[in-house]
MIDOSE-1310 file (N, C-alpha, C; in nm, 2 decimals, decimal comma, always signed):
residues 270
xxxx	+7,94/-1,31/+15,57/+7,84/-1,25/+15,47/+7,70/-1,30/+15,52; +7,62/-1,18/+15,50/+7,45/-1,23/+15,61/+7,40/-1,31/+15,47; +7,27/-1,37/+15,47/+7,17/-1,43/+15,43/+7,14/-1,33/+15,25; +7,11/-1,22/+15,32/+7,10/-1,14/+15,18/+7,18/-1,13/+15,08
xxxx	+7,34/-1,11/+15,12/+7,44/-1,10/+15,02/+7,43/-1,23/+14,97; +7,46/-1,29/+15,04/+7,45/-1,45/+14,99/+7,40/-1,49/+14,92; +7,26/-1,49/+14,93/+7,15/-1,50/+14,83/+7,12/-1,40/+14,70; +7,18/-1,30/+14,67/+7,17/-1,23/+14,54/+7,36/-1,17/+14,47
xxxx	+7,42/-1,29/+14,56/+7,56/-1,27/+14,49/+7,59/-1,12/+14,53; +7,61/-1,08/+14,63/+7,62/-0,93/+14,62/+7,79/-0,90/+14,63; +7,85/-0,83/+14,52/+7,98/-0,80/+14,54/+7,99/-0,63/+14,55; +8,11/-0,58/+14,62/+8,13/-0,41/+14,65/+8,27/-0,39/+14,61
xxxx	+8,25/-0,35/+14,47/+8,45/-0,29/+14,41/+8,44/-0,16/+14,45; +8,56/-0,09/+14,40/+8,55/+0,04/+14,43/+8,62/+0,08/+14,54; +8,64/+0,20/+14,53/+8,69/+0,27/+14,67/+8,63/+0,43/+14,63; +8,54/+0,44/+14,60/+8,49/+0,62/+14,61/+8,45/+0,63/+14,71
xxxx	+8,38/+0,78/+14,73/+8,29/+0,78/+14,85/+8,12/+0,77/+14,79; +8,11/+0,77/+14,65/+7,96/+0,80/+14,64/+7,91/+0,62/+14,54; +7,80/+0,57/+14,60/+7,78/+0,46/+14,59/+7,69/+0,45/+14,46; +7,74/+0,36/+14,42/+7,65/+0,31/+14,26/+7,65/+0,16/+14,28
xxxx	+7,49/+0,15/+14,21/+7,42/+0,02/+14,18/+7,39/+0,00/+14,09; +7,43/-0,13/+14,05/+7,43/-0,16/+13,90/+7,30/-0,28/+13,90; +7,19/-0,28/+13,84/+7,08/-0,38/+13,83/+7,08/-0,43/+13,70; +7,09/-0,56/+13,70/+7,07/-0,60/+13,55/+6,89/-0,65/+13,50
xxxx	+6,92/-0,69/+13,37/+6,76/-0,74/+13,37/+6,72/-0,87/+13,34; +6,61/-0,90/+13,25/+6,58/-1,04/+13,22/+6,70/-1,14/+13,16; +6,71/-1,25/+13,20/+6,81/-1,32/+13,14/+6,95/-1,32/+13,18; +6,98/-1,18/+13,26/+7,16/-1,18/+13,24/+7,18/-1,19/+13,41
xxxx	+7,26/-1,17/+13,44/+7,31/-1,13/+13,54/+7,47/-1,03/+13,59; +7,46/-1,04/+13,65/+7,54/-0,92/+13,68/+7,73/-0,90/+13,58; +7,72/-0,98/+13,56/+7,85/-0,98/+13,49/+7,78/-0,94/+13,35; +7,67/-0,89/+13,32/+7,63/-0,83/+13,19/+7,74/-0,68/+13,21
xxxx	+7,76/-0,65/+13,35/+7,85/-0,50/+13,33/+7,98/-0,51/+13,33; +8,02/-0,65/+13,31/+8,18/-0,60/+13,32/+8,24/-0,54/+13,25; +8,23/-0,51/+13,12/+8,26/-0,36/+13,00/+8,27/-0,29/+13,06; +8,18/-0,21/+13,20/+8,16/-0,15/+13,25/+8,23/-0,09/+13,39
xxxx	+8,22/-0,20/+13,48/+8,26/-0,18/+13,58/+8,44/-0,12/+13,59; +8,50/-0,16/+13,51/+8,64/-0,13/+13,49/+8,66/+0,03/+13,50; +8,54/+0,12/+13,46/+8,53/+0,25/+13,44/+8,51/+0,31/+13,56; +8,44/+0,22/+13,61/+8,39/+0,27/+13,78/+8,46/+0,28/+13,91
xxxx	+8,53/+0,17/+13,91/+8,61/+0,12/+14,02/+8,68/+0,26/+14,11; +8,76/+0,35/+14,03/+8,85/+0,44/+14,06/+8,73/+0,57/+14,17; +8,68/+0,61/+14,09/+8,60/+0,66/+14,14/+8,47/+0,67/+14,22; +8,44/+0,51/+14,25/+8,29/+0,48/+14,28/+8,29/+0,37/+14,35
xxxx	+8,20/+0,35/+14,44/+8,19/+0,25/+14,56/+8,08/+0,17/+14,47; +8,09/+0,03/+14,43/+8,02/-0,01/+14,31/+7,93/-0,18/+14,34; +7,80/-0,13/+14,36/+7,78/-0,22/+14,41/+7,70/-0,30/+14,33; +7,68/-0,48/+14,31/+7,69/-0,55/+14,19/+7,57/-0,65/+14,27
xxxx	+7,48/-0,69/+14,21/+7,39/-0,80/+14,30/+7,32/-0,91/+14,12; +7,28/-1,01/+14,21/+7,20/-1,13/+14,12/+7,02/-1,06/+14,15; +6,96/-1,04/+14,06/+6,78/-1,08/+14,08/+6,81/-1,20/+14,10; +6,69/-1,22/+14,23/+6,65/-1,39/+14,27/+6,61/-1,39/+14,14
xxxx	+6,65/-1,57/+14,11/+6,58/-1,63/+14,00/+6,74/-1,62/+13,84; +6,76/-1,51/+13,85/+6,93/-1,52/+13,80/+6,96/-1,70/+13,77; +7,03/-1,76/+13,68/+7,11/-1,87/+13,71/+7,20/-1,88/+13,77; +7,25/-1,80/+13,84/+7,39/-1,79/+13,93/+7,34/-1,75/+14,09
xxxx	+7,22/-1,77/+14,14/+7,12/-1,76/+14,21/+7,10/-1,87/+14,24; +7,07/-1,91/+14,36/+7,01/-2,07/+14,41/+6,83/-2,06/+14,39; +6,83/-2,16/+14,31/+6,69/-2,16/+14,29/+6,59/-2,16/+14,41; +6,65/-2,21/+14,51/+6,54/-2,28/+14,62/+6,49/-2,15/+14,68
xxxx	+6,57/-2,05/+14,71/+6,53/-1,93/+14,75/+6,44/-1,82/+14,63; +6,42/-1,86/+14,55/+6,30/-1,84/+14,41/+6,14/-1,88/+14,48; +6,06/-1,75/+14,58/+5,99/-1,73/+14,58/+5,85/-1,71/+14,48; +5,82/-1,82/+14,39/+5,68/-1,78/+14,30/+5,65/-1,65/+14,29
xxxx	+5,55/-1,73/+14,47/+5,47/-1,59/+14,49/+5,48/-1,45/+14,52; +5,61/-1,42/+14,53/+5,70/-1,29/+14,59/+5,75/-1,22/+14,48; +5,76/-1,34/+14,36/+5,83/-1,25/+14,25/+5,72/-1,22/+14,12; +5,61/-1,29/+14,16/+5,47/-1,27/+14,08/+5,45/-1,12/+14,05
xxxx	+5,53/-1,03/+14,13/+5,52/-0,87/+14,06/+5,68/-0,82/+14,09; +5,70/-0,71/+14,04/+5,80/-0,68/+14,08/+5,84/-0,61/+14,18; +5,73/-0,57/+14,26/+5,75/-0,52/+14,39/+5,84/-0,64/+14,48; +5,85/-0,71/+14,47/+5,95/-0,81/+14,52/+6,07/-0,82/+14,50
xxxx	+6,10/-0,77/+14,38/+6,26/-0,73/+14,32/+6,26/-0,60/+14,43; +6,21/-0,51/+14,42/+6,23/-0,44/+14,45/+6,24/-0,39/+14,62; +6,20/-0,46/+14,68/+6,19/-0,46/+14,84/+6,34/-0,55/+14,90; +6,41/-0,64/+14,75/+6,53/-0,67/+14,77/+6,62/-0,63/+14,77
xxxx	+6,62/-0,51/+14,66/+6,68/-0,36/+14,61/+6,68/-0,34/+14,74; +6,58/-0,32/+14,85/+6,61/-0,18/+14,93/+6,65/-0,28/+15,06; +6,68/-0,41/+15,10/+6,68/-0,50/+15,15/+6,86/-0,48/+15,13; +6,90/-0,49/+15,01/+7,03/-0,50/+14,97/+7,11/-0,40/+15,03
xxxx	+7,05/-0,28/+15,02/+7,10/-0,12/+15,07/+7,06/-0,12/+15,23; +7,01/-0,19/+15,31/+7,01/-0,16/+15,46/+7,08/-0,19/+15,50; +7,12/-0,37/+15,41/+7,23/-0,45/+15,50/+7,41/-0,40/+15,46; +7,38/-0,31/+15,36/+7,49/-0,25/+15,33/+7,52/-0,07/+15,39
xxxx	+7,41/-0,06/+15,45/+7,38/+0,07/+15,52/+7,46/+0,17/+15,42; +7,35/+0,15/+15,30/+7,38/+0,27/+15,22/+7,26/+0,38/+15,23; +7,34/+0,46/+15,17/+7,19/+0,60/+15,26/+7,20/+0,71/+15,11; +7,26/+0,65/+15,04/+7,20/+0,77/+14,92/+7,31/+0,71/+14,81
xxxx	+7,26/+0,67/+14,69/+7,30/+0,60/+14,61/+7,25/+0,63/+14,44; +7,34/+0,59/+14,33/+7,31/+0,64/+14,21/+7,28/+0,50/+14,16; +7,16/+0,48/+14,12/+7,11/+0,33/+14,08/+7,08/+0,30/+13,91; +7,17/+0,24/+13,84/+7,20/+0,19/+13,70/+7,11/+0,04/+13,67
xxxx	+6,99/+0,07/+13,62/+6,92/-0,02/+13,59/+6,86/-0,09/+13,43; +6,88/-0,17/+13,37/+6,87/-0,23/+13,28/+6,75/-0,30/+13,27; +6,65/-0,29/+13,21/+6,53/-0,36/+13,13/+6,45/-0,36/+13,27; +6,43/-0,46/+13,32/+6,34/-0,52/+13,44/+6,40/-0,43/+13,58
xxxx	+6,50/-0,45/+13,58/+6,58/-0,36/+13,66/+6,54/-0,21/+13,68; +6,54/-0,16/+13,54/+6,47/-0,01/+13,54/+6,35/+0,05/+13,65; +6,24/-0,07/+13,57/+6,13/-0,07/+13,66/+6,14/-0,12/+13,84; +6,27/-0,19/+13,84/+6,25/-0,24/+13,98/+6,33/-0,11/+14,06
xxxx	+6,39/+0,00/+14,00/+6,44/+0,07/+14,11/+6,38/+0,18/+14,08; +6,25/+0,18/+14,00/+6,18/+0,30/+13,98/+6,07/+0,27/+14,12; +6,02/+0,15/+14,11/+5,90/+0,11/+14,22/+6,03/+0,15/+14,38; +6,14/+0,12/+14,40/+6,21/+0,12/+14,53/+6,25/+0,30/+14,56
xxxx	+6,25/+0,35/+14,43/+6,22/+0,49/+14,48/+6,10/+0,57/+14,50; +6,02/+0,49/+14,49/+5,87/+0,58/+14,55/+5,89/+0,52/+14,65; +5,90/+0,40/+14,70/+5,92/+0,36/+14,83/+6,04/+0,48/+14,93; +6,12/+0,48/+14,83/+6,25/+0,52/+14,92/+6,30/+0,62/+14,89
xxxx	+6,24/+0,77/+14,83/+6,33/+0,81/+14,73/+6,45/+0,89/+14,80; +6,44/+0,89/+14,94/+6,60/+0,97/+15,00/+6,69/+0,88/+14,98; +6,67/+0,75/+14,95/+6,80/+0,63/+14,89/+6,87/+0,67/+14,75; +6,76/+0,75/+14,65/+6,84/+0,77/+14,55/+6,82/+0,89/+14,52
xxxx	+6,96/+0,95/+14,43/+7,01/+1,06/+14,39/+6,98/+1,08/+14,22; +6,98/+0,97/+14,16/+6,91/+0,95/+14,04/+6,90/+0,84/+14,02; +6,81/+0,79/+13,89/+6,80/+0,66/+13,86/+6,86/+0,66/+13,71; +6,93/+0,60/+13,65/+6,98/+0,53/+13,53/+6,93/+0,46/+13,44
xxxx	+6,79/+0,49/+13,35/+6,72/+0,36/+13,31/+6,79/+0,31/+13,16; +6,79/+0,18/+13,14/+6,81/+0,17/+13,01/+6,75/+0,04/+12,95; +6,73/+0,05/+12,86/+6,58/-0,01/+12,81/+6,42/-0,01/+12,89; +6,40/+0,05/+12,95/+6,28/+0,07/+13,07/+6,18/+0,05/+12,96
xxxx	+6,07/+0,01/+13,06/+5,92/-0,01/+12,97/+5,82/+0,00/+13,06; +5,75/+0,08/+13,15/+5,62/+0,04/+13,23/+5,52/-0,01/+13,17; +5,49/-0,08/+13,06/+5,44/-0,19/+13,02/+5,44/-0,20/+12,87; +5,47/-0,36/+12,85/+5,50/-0,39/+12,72/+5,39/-0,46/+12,64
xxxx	+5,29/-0,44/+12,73/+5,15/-0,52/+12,66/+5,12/-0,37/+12,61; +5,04/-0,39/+12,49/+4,92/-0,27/+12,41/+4,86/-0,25/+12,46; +4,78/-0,14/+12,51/+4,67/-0,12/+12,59/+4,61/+0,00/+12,51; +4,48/+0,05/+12,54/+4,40/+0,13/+12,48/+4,49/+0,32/+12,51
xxxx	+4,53/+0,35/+12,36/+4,57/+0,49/+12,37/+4,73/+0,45/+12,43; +4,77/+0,38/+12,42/+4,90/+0,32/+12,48/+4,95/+0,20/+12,39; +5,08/+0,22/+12,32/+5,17/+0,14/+12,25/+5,32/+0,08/+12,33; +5,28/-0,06/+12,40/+5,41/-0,09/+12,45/+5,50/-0,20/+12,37
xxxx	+5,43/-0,22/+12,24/+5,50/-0,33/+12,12/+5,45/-0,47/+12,12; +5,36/-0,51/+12,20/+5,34/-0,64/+12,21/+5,20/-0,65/+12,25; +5,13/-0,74/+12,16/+4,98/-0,85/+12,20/+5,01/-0,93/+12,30; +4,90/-0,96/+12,36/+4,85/-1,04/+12,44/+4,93/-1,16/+12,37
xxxx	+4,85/-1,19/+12,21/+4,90/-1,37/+12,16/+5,05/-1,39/+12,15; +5,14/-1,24/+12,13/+5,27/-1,25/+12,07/+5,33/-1,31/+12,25; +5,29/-1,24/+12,33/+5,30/-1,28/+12,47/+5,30/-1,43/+12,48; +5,16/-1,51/+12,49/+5,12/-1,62/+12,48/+5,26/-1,71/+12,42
xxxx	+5,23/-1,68/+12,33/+5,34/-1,74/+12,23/+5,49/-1,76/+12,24; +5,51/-1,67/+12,33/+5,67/-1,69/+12,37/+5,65/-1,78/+12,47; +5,51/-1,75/+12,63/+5,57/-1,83/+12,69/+5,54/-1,95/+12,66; +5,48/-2,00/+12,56/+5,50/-2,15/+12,54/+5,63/-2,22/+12,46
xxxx	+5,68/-2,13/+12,36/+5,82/-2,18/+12,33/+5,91/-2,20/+12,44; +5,87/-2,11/+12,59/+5,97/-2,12/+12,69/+5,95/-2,27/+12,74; +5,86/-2,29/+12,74/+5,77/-2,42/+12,78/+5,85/-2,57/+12,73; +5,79/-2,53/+12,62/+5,81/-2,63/+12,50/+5,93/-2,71/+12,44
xxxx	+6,04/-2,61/+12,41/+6,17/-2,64/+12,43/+6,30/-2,49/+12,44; +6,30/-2,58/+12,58/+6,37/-2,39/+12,64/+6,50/-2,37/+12,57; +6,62/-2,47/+12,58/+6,74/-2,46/+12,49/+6,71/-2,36/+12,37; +6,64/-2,43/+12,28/+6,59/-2,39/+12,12/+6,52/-2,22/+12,19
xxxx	+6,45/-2,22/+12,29/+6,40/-2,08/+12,28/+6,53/-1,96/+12,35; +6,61/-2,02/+12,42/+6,69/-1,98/+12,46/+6,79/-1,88/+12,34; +6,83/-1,97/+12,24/+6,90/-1,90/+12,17/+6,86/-1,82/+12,01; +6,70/-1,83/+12,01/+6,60/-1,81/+11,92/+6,65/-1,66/+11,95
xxxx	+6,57/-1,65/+12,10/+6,51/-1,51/+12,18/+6,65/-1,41/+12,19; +6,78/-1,49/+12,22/+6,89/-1,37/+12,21/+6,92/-1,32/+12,09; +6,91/-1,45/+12,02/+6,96/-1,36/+11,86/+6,85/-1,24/+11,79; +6,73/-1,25/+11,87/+6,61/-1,18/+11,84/+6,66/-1,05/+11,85
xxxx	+6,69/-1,02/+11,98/+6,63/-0,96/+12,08/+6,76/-0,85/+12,12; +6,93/-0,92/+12,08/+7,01/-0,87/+12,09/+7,06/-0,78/+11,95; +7,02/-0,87/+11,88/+7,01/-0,76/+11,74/+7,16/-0,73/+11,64; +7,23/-0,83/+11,68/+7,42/-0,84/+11,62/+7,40/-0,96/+11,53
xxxx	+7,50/-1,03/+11,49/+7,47/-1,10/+11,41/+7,52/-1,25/+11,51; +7,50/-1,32/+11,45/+7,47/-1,44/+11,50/+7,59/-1,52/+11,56; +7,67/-1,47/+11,49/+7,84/-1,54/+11,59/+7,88/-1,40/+11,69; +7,78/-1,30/+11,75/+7,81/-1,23/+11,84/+7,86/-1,23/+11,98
xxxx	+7,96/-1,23/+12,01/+7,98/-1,21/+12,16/+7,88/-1,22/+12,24; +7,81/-1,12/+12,20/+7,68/-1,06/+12,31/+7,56/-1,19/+12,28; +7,53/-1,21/+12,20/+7,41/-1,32/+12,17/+7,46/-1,44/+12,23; +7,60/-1,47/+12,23/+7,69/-1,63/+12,32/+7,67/-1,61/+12,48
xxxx	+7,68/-1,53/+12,48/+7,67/-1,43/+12,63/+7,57/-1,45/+12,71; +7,44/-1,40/+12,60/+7,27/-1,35/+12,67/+7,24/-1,55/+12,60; +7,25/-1,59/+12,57/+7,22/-1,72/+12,55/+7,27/-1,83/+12,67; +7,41/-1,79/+12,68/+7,48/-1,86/+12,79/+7,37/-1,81/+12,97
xxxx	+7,37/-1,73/+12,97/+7,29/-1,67/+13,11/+7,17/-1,70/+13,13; +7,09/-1,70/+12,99/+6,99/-1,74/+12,97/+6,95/-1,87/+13,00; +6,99/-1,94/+12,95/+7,00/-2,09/+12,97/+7,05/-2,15/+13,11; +7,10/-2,08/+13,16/+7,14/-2,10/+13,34/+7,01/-2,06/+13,41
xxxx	+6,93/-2,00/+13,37/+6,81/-2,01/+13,45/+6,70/-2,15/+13,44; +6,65/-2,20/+13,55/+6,57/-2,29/+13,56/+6,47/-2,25/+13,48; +6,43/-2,36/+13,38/+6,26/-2,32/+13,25/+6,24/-2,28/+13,35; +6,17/-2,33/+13,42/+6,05/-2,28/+13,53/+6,01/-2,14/+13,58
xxxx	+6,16/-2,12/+13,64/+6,15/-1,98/+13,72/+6,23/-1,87/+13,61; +6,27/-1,87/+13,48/+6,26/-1,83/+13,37/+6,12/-1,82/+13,30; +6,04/-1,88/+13,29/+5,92/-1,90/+13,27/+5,81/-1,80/+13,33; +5,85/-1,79/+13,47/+5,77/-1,71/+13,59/+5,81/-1,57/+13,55
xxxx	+5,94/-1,58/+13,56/+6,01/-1,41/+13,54/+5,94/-1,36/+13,41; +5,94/-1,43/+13,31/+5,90/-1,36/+13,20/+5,73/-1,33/+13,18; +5,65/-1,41/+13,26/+5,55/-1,36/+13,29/+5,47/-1,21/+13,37; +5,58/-1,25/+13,46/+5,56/-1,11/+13,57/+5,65/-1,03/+13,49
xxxx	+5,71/-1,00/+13,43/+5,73/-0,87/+13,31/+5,62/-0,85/+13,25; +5,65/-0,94/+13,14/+5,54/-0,91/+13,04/+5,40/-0,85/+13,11; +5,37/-0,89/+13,23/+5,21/-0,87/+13,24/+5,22/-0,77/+13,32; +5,35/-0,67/+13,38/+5,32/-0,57/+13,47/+5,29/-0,44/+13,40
xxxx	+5,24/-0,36/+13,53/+5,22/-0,24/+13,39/+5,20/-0,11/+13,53; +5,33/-0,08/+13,55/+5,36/+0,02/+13,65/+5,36/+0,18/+13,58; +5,29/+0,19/+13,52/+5,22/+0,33/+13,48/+5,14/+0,37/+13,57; +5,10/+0,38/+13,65/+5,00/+0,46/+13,75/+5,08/+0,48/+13,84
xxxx	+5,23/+0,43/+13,84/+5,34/+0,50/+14,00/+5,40/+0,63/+13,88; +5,40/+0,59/+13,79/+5,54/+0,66/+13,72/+5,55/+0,83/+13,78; +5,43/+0,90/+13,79/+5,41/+1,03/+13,87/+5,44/+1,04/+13,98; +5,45/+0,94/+14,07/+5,49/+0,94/+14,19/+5,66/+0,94/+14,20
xxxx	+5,75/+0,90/+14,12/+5,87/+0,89/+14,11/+5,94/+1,05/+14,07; +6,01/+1,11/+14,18/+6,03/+1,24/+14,23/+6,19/+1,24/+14,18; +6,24/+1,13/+14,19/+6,39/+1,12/+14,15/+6,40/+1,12/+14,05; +6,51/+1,23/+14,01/+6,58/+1,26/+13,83/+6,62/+1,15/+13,79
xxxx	+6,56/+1,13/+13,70/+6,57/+1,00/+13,60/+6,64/+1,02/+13,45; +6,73/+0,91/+13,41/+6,83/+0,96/+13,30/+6,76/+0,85/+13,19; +6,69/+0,84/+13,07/+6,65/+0,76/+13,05/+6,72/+0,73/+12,89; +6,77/+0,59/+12,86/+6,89/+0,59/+12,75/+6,81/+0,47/+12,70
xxxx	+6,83/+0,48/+12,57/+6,80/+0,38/+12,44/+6,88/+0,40/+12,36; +6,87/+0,19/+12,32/+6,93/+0,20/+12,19/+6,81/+0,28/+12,08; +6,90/+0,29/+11,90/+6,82/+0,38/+11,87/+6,68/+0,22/+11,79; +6,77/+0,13/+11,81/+6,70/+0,04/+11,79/+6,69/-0,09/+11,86
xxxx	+6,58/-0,11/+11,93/+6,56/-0,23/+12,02/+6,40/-0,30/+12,02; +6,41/-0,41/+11,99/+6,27/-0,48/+11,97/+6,18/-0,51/+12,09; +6,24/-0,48/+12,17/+6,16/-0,47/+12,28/+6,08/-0,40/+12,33; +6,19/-0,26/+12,31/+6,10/-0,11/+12,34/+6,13/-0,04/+12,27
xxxx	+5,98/-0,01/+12,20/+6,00/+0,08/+12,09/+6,02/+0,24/+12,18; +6,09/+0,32/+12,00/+6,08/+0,45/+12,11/+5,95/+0,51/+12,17; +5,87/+0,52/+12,13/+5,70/+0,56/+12,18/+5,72/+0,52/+12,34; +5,77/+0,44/+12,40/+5,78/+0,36/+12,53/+5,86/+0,46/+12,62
xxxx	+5,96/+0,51/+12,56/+6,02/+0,62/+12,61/+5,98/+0,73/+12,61; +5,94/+0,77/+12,51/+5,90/+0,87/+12,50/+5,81/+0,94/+12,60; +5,70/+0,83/+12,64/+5,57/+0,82/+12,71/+5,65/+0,83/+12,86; +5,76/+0,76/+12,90/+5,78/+0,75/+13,01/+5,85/+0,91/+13,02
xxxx	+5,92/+0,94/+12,98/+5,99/+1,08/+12,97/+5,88/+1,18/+13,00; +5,75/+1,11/+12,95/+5,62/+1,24/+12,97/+5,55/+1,22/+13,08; +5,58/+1,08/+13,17/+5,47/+1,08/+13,27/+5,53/+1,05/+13,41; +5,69/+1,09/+13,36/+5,77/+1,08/+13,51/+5,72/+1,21/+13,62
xxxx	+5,72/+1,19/+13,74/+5,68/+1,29/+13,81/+5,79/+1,40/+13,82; +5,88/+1,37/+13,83/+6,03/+1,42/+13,84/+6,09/+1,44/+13,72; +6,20/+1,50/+13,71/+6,28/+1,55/+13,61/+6,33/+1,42/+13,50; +6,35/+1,45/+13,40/+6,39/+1,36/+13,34/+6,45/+1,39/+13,20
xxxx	+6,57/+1,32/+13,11/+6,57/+1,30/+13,01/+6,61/+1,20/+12,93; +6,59/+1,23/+12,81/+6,64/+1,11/+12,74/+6,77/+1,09/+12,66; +6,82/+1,02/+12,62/+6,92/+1,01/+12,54/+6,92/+0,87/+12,44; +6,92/+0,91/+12,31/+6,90/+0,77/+12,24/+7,06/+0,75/+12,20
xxxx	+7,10/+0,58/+12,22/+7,19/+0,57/+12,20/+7,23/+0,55/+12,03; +7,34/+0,54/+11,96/+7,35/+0,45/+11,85/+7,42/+0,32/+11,83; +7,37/+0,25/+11,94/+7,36/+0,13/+11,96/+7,24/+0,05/+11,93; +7,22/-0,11/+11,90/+7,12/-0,17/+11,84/+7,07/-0,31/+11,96
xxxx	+6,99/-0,29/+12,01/+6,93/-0,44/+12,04/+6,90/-0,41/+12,22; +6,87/-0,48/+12,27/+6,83/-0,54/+12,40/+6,92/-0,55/+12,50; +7,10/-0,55/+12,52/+7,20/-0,55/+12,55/+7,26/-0,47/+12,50; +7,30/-0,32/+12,48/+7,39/-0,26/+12,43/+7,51/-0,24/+12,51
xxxx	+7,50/-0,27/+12,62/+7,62/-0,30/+12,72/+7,73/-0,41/+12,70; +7,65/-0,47/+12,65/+7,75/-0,62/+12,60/+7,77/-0,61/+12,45; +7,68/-0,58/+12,36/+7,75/-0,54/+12,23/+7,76/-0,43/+12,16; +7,74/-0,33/+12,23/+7,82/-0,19/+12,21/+7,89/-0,12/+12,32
xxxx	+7,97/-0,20/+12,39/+8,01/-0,10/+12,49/+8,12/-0,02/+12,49; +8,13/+0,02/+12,39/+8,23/+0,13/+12,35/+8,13/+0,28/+12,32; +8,06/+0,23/+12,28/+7,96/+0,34/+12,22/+7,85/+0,39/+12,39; +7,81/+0,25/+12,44/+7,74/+0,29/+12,60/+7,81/+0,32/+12,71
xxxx	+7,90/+0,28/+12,69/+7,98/+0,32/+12,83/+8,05/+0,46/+12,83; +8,06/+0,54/+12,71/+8,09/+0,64/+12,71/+7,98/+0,73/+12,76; +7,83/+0,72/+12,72/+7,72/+0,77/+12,76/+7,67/+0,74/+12,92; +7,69/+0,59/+12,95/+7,68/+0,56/+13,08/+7,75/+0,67/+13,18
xxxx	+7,88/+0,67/+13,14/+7,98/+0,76/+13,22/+7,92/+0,90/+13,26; +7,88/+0,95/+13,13/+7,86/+1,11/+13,14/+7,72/+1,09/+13,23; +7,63/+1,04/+13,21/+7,52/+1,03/+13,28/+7,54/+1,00/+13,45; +7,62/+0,91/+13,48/+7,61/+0,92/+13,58/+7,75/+1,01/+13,64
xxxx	+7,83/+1,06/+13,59/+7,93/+1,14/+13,67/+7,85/+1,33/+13,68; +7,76/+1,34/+13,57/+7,74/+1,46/+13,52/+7,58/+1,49/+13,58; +7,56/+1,60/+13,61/+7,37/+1,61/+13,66/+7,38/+1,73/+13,53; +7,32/+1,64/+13,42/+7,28/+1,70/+13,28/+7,16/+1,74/+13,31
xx	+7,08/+1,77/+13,38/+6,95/+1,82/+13,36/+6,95/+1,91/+13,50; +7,06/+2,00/+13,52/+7,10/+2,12/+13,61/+7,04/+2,26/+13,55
């Protein structure tokens, strides 16, 4: 195994011929899709990786200044797919993930065939004539609870944010992952979210985009979708789920994986 796999945990189940990538987002890591993966296997060459910075990730290779935007996720993304000499792929991305395989298809877009977004946001700060759900101070404010005492903020933020009740699967889950990340380079990640705001590529992105929400998630409101559905350059639609929270993969996956499936087996927007 080269340097790359190594370094972002990269696993390949499956035996199809047509290749899928599954990107997770803030907080989780790749075992966020195991609900999932079980569905895929038969028919799909399925490929599974860690974001540097992940807890299940070696810290020491946690680049600051590389991951200070997310064009660095994203040059990993396509770093991941040379060393695996994939040449045309269906990419399933989750929160941060969304955005990182939207930036790797304006780079790359003969790599993908569509993109998968779910929960996507090209920016979560307010801006003038633009609602992404969050101030500056509400910003501020988190990352100093990250600061301050990460444990306590660790399991504040999932029960927030995942939206089930509080002896949830999914909240033990997003709390457990969470907490495997270094404060620090948890600290950084949540920065370079919060403060990016990749609205000026979104036109550039030529690749049919499938774009899925819960019908309730505190992160991203629907306005966030909505906007993105209107300023994609390429085809696109949406699908709201009736699922609730920030993870609907881990605590509805009865209800998403049914929709995951049709989205990516199906070209609904033919």
């Amino acid at each position: 195994m080269g340097i790359v796999e190594e370094a972002h945990n990269v696993r390949v189940v499956g035996s199809g011929q047509q290749v899928l990538v599954l990107g997770h987002g803030f907080g989780t890591d790749q075992s966020v899709w195991k609900h999932l993966v079980p569905h895929l296997v038969d028919d799909y060459r399925v490929i599974l990786y860690d974001n540097m910075g992940a807890g299940t990730t070696n810290p020491e290779y946690f680049d600051f200044e590389r991951y200070s935007t997310l064009e660095g996720y994203a040059y990993d993304l396509l770093a991941i797919l040379e060393v695996l000499h994939v040449q045309s792929c269906i990419f399933v991305g989750h929160s941060m993930s969304a955005m990182i395989g939207a930036i790797a298809a304006v780079t790359r877009p003969d790599l993908f065939t569509k993109l998968i977004m779910i929960a996507a946001s090209p920016r979560f700060l307010n801006d003038v004539d633009y609602y992404g759900g969050f101030e500056q101070e509400d910003v501020e404010q988190l990352f100093e609870a990250i600061q301050s005492n990460y444990k306590a903020w660790c399991s504040g933020f999932a029960s927030l944010v995942v939206g089930s009740d509080m002896d949830s699967v999914a909240i033990q889950e997003f709390s457990r992952t969470l907490f495997n990340m270094r404060p620090d380079i948890s600290h950084s990640v949540a920065q370079t979210i919060f403060q990016s705001d990749i609205r000026q590529i979104l036109r550039l992105i030529t690749v049919p985009c499938h774009i899925l929400q819960s019908v309730k998630d505190l992160a991203v409101p629907m306005v966030v979708t909505e906007y993105l559905h209107q300023n994609l350059g390429g085809k696109s639609v949406v699908e709201v789920m009736s699922s609730d929270g920030y993870l609907p993969q881990l605590s509805s996956p009865d209800i998403v994986n049914l929709v995951l499936l049709k989205h990516i087996r199906y070209d609904i927007m033919a």
